[in-house]
C-alpha positions in Angstrom: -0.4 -8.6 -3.2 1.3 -5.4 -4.2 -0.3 -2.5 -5.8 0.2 0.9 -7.1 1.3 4.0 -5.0 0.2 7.2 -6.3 1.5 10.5 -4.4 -1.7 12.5 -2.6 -1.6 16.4 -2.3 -3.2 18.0 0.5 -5.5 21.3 0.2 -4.3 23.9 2.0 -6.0 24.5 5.4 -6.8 20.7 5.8 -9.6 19.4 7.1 -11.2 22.4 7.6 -10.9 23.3 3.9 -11.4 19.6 2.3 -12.6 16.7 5.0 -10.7 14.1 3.0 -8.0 11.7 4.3 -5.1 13.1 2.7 -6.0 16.2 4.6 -6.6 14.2 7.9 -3.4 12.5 7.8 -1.2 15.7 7.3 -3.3 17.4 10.3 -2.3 14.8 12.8 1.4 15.2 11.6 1.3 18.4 12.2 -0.6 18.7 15.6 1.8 16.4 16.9 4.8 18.2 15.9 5.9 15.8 12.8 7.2 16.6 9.5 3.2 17.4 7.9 3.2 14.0 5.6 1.5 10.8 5.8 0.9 7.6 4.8 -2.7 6.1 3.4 -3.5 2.6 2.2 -6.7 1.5 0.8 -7.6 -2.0 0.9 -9.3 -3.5 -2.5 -11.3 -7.3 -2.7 -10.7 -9.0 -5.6 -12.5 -7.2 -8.2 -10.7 -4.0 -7.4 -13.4 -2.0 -5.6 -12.7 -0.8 -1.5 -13.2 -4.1 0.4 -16.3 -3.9 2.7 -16.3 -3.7 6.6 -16.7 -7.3 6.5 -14.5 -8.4 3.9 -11.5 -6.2 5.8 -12.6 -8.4 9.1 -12.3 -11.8 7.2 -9.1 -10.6 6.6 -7.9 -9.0 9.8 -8.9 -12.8 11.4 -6.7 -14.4 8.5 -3.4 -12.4 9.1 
């Protein structure tokens, strides 16, 4: 089921200025040479909240 893509922004300095995933995913670019961009998905159940660690295994066996 698609959803929406909004665009992230990360802080200057990265990780060691905001510990978010934005921030992480633009570090690792960048360390390993890469354009300093990335790509995030977040995974929702069906009420629209972050799906659980168990919810995202139930689903991992399914696909």
């Amino acid at each position: 089921r698609p959803g929406h893509l909004f665009p992230l922004v990360a802080k200057e300095g990265g990780v060691l200025r905001r510990a978010g995933h934005t921030e992480a995913a633009v570090d690792l670019a960048r360390m390993a040479g890469l354009t300093p961009a990335g790509a995030l998905c977040e995974i929702l159940d069906d009420a629209g909240d972050r799906a659980s660690r168990h919810e995202l295994r139930e689903l991992s066996e399914k696909f």
